[in-house]
Backbone as ProteinMPNN parsed JSONL, in Angstrom:
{"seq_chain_A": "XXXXXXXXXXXXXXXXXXXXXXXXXXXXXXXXXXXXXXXXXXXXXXXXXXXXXXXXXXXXXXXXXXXXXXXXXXXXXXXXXXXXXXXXXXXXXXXXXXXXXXXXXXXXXXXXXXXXXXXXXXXXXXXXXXXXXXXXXXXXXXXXXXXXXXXXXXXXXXXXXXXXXXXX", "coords_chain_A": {"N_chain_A": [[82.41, 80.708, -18.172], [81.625, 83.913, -19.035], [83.103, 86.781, -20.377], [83.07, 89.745, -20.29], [83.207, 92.743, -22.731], [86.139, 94.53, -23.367], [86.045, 97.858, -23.114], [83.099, 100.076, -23.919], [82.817, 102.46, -26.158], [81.494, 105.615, -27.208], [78.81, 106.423, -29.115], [77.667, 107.555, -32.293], [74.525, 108.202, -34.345], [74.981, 107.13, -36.893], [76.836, 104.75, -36.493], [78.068, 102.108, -36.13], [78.104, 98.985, -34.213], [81.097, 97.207, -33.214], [82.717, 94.58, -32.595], [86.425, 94.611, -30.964], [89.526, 93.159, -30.861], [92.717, 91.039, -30.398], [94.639, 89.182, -32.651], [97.698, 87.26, -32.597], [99.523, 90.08, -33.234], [98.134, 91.735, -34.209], [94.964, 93.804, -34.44], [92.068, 93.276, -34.904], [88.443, 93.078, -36.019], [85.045, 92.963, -35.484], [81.703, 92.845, -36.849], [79.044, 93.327, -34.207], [76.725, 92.309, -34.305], [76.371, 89.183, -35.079], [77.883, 88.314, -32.958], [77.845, 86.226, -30.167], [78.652, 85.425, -27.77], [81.378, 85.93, -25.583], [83.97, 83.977, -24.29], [85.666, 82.632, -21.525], [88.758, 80.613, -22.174], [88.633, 77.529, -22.28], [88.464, 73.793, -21.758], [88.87, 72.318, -24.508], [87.84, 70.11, -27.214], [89.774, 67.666, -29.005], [89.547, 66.962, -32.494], [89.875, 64.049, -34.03], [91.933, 63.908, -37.493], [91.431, 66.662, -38.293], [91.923, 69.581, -39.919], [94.658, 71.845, -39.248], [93.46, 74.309, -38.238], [91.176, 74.073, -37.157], [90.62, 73.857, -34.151], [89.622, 72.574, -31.933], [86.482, 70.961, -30.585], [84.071, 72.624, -28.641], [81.447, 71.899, -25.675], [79.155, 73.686, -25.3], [76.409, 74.8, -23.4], [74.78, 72.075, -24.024], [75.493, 72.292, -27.054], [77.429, 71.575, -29.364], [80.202, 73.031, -30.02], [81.933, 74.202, -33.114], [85.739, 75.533, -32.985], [87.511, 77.688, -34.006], [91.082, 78.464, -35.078], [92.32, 81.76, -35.594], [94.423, 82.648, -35.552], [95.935, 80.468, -37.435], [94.374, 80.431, -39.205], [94.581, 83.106, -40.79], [96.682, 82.724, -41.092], [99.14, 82.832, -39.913], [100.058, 81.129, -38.333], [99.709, 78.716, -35.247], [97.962, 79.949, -32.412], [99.22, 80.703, -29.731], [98.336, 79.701, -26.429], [97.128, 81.858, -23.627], [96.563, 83.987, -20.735], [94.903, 85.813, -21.099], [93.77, 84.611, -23.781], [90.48, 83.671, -25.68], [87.696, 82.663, -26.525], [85.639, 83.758, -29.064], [82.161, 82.935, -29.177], [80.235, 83.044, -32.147], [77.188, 83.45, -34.008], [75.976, 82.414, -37.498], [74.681, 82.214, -40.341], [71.433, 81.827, -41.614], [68.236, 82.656, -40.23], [66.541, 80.305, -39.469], [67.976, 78.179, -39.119], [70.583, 78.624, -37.461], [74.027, 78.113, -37.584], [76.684, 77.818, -34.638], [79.698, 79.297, -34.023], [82.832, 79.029, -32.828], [85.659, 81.522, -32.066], [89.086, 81.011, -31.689], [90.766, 83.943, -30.454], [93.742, 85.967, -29.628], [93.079, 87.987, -27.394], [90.111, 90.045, -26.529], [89.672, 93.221, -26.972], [87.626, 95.465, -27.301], [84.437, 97.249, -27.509], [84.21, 99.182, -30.243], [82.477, 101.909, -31.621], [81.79, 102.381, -34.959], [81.817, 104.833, -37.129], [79.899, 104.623, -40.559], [81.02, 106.582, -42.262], [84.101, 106.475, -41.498], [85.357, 104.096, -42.464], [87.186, 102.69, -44.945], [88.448, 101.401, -47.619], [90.184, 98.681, -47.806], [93.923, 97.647, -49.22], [94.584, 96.823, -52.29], [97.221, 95.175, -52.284], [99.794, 93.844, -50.209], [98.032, 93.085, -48.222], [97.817, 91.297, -45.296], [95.963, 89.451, -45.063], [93.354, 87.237, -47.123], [91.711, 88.947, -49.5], [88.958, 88.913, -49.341], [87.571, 88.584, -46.727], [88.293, 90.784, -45.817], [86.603, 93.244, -44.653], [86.467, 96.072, -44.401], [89.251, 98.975, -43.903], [89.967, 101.244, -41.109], [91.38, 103.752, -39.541], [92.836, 103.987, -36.032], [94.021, 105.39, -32.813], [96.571, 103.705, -32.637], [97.326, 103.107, -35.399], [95.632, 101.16, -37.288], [92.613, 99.868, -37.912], [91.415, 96.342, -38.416], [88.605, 95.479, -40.364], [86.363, 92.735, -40.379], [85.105, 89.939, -42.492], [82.997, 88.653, -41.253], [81.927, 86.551, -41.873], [82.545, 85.341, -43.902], [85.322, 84.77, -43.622], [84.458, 82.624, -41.289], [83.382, 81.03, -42.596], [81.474, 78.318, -43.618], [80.891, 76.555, -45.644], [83.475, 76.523, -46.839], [85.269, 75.948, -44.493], [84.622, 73.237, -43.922], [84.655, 72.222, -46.453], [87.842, 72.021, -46.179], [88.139, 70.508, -44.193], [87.444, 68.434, -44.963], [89.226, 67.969, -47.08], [91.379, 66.89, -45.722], [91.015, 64.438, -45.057], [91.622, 62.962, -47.598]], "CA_chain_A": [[82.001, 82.0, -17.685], [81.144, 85.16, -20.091], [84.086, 87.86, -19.763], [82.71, 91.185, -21.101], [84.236, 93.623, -23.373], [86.501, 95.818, -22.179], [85.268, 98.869, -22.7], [82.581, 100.932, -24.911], [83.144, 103.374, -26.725], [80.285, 106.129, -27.14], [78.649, 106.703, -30.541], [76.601, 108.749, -33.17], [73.783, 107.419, -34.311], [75.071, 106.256, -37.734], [77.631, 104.115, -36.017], [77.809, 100.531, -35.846], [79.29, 98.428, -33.251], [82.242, 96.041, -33.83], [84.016, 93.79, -31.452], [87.841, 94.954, -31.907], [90.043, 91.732, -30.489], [93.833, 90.915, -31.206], [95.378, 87.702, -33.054], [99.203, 87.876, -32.862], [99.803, 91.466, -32.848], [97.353, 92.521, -35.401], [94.286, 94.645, -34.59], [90.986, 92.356, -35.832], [87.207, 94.02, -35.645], [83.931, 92.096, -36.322], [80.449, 93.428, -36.172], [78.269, 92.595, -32.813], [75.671, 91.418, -34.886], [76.837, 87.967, -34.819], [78.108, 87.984, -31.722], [76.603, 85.559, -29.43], [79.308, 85.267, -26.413], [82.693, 85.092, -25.328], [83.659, 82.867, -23.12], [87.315, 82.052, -21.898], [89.305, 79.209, -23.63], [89.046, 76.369, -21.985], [88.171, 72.523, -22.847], [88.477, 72.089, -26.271], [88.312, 68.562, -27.591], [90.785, 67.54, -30.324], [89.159, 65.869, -32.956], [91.17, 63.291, -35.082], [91.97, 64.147, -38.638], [90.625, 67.511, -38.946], [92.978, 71.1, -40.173], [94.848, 72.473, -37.841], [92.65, 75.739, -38.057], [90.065, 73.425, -36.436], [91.136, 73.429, -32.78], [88.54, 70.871, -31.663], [84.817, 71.391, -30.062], [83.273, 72.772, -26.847], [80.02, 71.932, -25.186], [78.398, 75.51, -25.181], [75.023, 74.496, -22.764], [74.372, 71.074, -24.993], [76.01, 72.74, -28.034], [78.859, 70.983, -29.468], [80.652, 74.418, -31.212], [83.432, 73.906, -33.449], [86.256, 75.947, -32.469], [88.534, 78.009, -35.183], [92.136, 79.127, -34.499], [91.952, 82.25, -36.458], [96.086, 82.352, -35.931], [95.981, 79.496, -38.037], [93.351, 80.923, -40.479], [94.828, 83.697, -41.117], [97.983, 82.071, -41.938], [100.351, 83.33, -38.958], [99.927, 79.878, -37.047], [98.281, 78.671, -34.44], [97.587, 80.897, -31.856], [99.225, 80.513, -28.135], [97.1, 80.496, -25.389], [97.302, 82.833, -22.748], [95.767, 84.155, -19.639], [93.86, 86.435, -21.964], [92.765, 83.91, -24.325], [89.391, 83.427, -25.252], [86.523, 81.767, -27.569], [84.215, 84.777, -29.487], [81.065, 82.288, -29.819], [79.315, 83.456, -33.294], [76.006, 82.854, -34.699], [76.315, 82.525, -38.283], [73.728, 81.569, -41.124], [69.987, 82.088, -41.397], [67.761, 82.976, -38.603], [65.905, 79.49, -39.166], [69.131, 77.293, -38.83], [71.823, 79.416, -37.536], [75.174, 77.73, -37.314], [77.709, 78.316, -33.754], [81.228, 78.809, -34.18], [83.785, 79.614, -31.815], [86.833, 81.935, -33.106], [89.994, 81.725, -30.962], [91.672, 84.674, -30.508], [94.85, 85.758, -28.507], [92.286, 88.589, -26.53], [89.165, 90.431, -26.784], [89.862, 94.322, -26.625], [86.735, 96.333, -26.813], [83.178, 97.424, -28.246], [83.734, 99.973, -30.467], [81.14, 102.807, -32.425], [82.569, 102.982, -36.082], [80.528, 105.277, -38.208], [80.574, 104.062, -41.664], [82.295, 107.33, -43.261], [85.378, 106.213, -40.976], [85.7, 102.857, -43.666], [88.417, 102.625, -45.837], [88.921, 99.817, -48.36], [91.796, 98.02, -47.705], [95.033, 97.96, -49.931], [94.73, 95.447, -53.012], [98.263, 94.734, -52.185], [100.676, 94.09, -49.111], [97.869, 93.144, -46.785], [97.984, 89.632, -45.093], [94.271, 88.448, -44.997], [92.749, 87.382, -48.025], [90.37, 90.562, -49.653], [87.364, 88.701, -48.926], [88.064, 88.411, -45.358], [88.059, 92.454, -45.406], [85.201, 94.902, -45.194], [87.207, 97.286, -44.709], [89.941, 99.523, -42.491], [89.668, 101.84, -40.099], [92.073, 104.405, -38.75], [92.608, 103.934, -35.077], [95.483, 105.76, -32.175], [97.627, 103.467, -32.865], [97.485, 102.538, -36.139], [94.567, 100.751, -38.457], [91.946, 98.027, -37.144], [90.926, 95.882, -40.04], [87.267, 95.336, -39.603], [86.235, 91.553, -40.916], [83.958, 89.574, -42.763], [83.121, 87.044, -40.411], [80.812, 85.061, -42.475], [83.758, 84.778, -45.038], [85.963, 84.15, -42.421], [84.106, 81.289, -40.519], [82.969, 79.968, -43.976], [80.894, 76.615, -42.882], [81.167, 75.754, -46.507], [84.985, 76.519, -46.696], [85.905, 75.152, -43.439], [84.012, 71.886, -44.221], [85.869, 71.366, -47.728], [89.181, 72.209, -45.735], [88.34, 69.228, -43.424], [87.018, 66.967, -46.256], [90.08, 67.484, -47.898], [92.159, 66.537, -44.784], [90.598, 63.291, -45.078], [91.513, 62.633, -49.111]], "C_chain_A": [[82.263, 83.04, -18.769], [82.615, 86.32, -19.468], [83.215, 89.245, -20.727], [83.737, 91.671, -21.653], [84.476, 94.388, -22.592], [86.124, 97.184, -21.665], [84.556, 98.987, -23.668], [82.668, 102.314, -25.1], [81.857, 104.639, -27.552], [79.799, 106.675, -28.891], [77.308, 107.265, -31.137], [75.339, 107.574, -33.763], [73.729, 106.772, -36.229], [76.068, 105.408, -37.474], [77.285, 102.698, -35.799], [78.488, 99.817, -34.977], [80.1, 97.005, -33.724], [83.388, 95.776, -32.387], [85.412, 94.023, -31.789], [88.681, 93.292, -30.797], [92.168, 91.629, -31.352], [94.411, 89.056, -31.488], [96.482, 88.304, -33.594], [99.188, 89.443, -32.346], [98.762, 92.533, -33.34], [95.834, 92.951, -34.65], [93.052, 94.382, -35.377], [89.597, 93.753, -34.922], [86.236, 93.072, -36.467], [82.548, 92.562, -35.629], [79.769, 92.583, -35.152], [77.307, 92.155, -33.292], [75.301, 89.917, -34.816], [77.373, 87.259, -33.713], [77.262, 87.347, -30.37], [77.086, 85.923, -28.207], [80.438, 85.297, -26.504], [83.134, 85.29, -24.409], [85.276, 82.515, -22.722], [87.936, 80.139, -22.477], [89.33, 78.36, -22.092], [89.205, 74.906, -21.857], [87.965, 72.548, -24.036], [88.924, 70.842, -26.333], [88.84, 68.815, -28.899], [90.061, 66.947, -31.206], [89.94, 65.278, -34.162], [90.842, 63.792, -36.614], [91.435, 65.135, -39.162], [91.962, 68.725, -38.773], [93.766, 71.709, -39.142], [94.09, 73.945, -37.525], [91.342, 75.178, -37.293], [90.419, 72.917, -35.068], [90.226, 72.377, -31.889], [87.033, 71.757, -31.151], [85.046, 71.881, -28.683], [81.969, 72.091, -27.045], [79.594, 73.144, -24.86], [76.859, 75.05, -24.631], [74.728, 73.156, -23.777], [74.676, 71.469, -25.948], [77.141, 72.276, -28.322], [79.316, 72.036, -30.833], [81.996, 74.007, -31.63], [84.218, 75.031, -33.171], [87.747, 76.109, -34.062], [89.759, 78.666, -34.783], [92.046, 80.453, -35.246], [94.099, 82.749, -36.761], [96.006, 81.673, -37.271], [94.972, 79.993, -39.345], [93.643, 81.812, -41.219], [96.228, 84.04, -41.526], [99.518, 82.357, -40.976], [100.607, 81.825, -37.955], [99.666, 79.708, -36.012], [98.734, 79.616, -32.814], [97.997, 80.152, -30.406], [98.724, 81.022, -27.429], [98.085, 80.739, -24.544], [96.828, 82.821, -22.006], [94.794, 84.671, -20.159], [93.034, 85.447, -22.948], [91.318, 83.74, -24.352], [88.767, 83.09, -26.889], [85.693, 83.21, -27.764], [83.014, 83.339, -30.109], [80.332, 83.169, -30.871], [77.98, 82.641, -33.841], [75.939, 83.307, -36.196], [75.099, 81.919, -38.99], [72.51, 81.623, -41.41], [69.594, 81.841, -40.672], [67.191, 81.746, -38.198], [66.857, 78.219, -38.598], [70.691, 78.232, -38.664], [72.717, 78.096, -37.154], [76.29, 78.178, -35.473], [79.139, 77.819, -33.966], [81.916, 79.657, -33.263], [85.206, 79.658, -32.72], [87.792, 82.292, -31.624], [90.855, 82.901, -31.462], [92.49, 85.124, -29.218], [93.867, 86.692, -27.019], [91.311, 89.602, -26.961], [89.598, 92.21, -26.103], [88.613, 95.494, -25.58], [85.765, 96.66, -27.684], [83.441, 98.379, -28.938], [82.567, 100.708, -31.63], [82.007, 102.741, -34.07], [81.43, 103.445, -37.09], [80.876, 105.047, -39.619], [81.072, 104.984, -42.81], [83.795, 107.127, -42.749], [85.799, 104.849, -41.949], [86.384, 103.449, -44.602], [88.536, 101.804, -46.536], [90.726, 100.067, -47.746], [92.968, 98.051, -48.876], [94.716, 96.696, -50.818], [95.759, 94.804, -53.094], [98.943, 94.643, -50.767], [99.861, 93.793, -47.782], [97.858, 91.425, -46.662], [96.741, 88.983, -45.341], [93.729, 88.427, -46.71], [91.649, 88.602, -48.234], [89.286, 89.788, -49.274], [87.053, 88.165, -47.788], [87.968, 89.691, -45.079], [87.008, 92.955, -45.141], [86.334, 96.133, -45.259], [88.482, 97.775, -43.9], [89.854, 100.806, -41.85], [91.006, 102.974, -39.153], [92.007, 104.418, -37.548], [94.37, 104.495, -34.445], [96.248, 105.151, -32.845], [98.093, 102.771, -33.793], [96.385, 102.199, -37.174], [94.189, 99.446, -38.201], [91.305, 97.903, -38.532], [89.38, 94.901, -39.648], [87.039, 93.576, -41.247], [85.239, 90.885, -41.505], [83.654, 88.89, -42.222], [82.265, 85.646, -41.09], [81.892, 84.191, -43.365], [84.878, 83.98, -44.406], [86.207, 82.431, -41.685], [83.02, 80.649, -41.447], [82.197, 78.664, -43.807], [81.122, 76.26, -44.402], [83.059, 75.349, -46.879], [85.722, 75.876, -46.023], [85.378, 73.68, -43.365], [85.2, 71.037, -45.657], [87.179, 71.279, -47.195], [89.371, 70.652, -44.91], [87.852, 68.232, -44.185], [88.6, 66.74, -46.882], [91.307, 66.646, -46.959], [92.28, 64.979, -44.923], [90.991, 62.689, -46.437], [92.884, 61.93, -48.864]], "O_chain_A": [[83.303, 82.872, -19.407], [82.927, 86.496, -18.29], [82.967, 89.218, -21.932], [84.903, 91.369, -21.4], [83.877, 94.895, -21.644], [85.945, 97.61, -20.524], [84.876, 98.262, -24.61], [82.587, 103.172, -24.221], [81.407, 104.239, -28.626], [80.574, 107.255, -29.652], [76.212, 107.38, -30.589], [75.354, 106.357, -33.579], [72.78, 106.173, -36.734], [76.472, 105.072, -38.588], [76.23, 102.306, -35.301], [79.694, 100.062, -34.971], [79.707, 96.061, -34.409], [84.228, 96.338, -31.685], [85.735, 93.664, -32.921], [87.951, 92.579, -30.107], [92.609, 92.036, -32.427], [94.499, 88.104, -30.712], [96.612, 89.2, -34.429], [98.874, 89.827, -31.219], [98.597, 93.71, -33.018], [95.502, 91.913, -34.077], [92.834, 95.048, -36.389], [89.633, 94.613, -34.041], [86.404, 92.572, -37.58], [82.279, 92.654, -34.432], [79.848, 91.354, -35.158], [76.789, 91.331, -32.538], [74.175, 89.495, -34.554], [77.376, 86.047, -33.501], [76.325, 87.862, -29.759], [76.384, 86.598, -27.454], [80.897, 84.729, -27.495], [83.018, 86.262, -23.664], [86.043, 82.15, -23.613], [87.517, 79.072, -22.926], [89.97, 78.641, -21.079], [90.411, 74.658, -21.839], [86.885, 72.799, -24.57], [89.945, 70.387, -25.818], [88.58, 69.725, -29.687], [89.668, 65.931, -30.632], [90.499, 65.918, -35.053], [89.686, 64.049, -36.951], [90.921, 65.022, -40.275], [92.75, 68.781, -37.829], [93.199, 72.047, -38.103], [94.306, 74.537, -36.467], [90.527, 75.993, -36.86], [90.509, 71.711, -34.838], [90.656, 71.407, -31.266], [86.721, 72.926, -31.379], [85.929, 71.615, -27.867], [81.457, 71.769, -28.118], [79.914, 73.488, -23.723], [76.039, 74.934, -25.542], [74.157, 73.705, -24.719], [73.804, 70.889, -26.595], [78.038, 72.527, -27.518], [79.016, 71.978, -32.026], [82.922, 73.608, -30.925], [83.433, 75.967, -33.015], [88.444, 75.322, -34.703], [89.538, 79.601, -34.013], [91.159, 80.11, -36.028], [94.733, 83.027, -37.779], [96.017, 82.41, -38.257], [95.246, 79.623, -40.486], [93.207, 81.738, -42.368], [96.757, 85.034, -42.024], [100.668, 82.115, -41.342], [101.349, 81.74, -36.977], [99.232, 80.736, -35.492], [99.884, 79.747, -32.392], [97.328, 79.224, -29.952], [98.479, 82.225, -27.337], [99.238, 80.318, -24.458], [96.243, 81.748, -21.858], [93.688, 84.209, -19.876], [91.803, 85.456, -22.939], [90.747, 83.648, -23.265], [89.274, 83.247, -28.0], [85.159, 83.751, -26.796], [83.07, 82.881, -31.251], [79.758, 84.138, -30.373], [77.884, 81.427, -34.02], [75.845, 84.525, -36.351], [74.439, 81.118, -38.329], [72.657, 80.447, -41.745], [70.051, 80.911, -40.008], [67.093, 81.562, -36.985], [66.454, 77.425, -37.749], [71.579, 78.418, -39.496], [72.226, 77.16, -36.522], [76.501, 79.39, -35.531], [79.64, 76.697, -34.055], [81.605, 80.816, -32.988], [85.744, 78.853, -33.481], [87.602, 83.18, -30.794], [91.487, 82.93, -32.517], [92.163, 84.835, -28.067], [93.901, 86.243, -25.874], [91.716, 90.175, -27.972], [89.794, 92.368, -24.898], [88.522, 95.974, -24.45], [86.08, 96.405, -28.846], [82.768, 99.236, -28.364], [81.906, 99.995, -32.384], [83.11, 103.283, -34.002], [80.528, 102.813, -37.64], [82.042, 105.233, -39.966], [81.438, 104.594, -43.919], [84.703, 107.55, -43.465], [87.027, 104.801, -42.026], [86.196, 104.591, -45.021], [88.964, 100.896, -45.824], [91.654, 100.834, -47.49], [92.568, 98.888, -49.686], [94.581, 95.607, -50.261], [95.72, 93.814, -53.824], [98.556, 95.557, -50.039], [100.309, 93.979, -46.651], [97.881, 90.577, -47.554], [96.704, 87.88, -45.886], [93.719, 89.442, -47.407], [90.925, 89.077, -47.359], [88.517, 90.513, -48.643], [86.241, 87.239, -47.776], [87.504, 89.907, -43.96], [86.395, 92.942, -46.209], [86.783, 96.831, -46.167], [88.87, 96.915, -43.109], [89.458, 101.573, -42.727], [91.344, 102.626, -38.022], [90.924, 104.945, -37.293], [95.451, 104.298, -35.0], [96.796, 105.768, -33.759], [98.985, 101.944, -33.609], [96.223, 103.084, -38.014], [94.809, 98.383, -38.195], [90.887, 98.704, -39.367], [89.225, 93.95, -38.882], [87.399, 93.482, -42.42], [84.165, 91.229, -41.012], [84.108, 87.85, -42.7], [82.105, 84.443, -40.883], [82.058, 82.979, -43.503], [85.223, 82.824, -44.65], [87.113, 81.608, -41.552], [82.062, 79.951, -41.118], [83.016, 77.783, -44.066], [81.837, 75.26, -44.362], [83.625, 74.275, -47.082], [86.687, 75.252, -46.464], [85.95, 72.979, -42.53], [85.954, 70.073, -45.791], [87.844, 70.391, -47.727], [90.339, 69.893, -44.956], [87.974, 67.068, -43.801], [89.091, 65.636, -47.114], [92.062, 65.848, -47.514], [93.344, 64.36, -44.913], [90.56, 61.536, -46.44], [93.464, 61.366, -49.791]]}, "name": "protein", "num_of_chains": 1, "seq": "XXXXXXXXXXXXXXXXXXXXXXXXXXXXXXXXXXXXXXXXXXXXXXXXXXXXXXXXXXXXXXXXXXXXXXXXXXXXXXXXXXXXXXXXXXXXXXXXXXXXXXXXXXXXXXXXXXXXXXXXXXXXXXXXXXXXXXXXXXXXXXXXXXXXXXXXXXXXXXXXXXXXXXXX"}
């Protein structure tokens, strides 16, 4: 079953929308562009010998989606589920063969507007996520949402060599 975002947030018309979401404690954001669904966590198959950032598959309607911890990806470890828990299904890749990947995270916040003079580069030092994992950051109440690359992120070539090498 589909849980909606929590709320939206109303915006100008150079504004872009970005899923905001938390893993661990931290304050994630990824444009709706890509956004297919999300869905709460629940069957995931294990599959033998693959990363632990590779939490196993779903069936998404006849879709067998691999399933990324992003705890685990982003180097804090793997991500305890919750009541909140949930799967962001992504569509990733060219329009003729897109890719689906499912990114756990601990919970899905809210839609918001970010107009793109509110972007910030990020710090070339002191932050946790690799830079090419950034777009950018974002001043927010309570702090600074770090808006994501998701393609970089959920890498199909990256996360493939990660599980090739598992296997070596």
């Amino acid at each position: 079953m589909s849980q909606p975002a929590a709320s939206v947030i109303e915006a100008s018309d150079d504004a872009q929308q970005y899923l905001t979401f938390r893993v661990g404690q931290e304050l994630y954001a990824m444009t709706t562009d890509c956004v297919r669904e999300i869905i709460e966590y629940a069957q995931v198959t294990p599959v033998p010998m693959m990363p632990t950032l590779l939490r196993g598959v779903i069936n998404l309607r006849g879709a067998v989606v691999p399933v990324v911890d992003l705890g685990e990806r982003f180097g804090s470890g793997q991500t305890a589920l919750g009541s909140r828990s949930c799967i962001v299904i992504v569509e990733l890749g060219d329009t003729e063969q897109p890719q689906l990947l499912g990114a756990l995270v601990d919970s899905v916040s809210a839609v918001r507007h970010i107009e793109e003079g509110a972007l910030r580069p990020a710090p070339t030092f002191g932050h946790a996520l690799r830079t090419d994992f950034v777009q950018g950051m974002v001043r927010v109440e309570d702090g600074f949402l770090t808006l994501l690359q998701i393609e970089q992120v959920l890498s199909i070539c990256e996360l493939a060599a990660l599980a090739g090498q598992r296997h070596a």
